[in-house]
Structure formats: C-alpha cells, structure tokens
C-alpha positions, 0 to 999 in steps of 0.5 A: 884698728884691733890689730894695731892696738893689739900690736901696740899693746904687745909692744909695750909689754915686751919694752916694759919687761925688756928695757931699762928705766933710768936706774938701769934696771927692768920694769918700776926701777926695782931689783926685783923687777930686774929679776924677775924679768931675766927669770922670765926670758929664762923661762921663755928661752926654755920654754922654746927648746921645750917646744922645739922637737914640737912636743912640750909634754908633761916631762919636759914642764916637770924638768922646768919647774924642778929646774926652776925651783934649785935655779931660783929657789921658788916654790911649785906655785912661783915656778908654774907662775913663771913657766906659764909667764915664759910660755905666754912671753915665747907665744908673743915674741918673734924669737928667741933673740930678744931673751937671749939678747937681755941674758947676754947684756944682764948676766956675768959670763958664769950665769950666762953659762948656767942658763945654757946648762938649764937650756940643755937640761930641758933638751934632754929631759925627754931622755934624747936631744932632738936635732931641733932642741939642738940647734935651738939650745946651739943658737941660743947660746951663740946669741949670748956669747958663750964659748962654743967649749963650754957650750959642748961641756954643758952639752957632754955633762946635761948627755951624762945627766940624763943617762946617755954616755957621751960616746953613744950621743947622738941627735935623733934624726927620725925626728920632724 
C-alpha cells in the first residue's frame, strides 16, 4: 500500500509540473510557474548529461550553477535550489523524455537551441565528452527537434569553449 501511494504521490508531482492548467501554462495557472517548471526540466536534463559519464563531480555542478546564473539570471542560492530541484526530478523520472518533451512543446526553436548549447557545456565541462555524455546530449536533442546541423554546430563551439580544437575532438572511449 506505500508503494502505490509512493507512486501515486510521485505521479502527481511530475503531472502537476508538467501539464498544462486550463490557461495553458504549468502548475497554479502563472507564468512564473510555467517558468519555473522549464528551469527545472533544464536543469534536470542537465543534471542527466552530468551523470552520464557516472561522475557528477564538484566541476560539472560548478558549470550548472554558472550555467544557470547567465541562463536564468538567478543568483548562487536560486541556482543551487534548482540544481538540487533538477537532481531530485532526474532521480523521480524514468527518463529523460519527459523534460525534453516539455522543452520541445514549450520553447521556440532558438531556446530549444540554446538548452542544447547549455546540455553540451555540461558534457565538456570536465574538459572531455564522454561517449555517454554524448549520446545523451544527442538523444536529447532529437527528442526536442532540433536540427542535427545545428546540434553539431553546438557541439563544435561547447569543443572550442572548453579548450579542444575541433579537429583533435574525440569522444574518450576508456571510459564505462
């Protein structure tokens, strides 16, 4: 009996922060909560690509946070509220579909474009792209239709970002 009212409490929450009310946006009808609920499917999308390569360590959370802030324009303690929100909405979900599926039918193609350039930031921000952080940031974005052009463009300029020259890019294959 827990477990289903576990699982039906679980359920509530993700419905509550994913559907839309009669207005047409999230949670009690207001913007803010509409916004509030595409920052956290961000953040837990990437918190995802964080834990992909099975490390999430302190440099990856200091990219998110950092991320955050110039994204969303919060300050250190807004930022570590939602990347702890994001961590806690990765652990509930099954995937990643759910978040990328509320960013592909809320966000206009150029902020659909810009969340993949922040999911790709993550992936390199331990100074290499694992081939799970990869596939991940990949999947992602085909989930929320972004053009495979531009997805690579986003790739090549994150590459560049952090260091790498696009023609010595390689995903680490020692990796898990």
């Amino acid at each position: 009996m827990a477990l289903r009212q576990g699982v039906a409490g679980w359920l509530s929450d993700v419905m509550a922060v994913l559907s839309p009310d009669q207005n047409g946006s999230q949670g009690n009808g207001t913007g803010s909560d509409r916004e509030h609920a595409l920052r956290v499917a961000t953040a837990a999308l990437m918190v995802d690509v964080a834990r992909a390569d099975h490390s999430f360590d302190n440099v990856e959370r200091a990219a998110m946070l950092d991320l955050m802030a110039a994204r969303f324009g919060l300050t250190p303690d807004e930022c570590s509220a939602l990347s702890d929100e994001g961590l806690r909405a990765s652990d509930r979900a099954v995937s990643a579909y759910e978040f990328a599926q509320q960013l592909h039918e809320r966000l206009e193609p150029d902020e659909k474009a810009e969340a993949v350039r922040l999911l790709w930031q993550v992936a390199y921000a331990d100074g290499r792209l694992d081939r799970y952080e990869n596939s991940v940031v990949l999947k992602i974005s085909d989930l929320m239709f972004v053009p495979r052009g531009q997805v690579m463009r986003l790739k090549h300029d994150a590459a560049v970002a952090a260091g790498a020259t696009p023609a010595e890019e390689k995903i680490d294959p020692t990796t898990r």
